[in-house]
N, C-alpha and C positions, 0 to 999 in steps of 0.2 A: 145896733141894727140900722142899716142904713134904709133911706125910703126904697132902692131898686130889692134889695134883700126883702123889706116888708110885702111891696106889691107882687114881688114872686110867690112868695106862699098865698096872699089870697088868692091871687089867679088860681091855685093846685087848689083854694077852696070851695071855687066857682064864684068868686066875688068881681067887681067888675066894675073898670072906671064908668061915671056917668056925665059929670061933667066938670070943666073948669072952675072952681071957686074963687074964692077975694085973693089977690095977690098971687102968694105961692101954694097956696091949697088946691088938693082937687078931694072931688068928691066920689066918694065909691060907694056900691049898691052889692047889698049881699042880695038875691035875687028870690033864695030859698024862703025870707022873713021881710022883707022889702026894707030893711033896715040902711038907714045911710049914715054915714061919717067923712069928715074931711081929714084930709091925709096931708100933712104938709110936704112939700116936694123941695128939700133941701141940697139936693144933689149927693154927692158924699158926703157929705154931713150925717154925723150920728145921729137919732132920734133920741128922745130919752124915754128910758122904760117906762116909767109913766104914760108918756103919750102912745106908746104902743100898745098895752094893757089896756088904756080909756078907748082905743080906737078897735080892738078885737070886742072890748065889753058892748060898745056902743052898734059893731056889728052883729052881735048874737054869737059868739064864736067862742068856746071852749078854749082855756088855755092850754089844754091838753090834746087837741084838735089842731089848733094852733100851732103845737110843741110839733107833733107828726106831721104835716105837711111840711 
């Protein structure tokens, strides 16, 4: 999953950039749990399922939640 592909489904989460982090991170705001995570922004670069999972976990965000957006 690429980062454009990730931050598509949070948006359909109501999730929401907040702001620029270190380097190539940014940081997102689930807004429903004020939960925040940084998202690395590797362009088309795959992400790896790990850090995708650690980044919905870290959001509050059901895999299955997840799966359907």
């Amino acid at each position: 999953m690429t980062y454009r592909e990730l931050t598509r489904k949070l948006r359909r989460l109501n999730c929401r950039f907040d702001r620029q982090g270190r380097g190539d991170h940014e940081m997102w705001i689930n807004p429903e749990n004020r939960a925040k995570a940084a998202i690395p922004n590797w362009g088309s670069r795959d992400l790896k399922v790990g850090t995708v999972i650690g980044i919905i976990r870290q959001l509050g965000i059901s895999r299955d939640e997840f799966e359907r957006a």
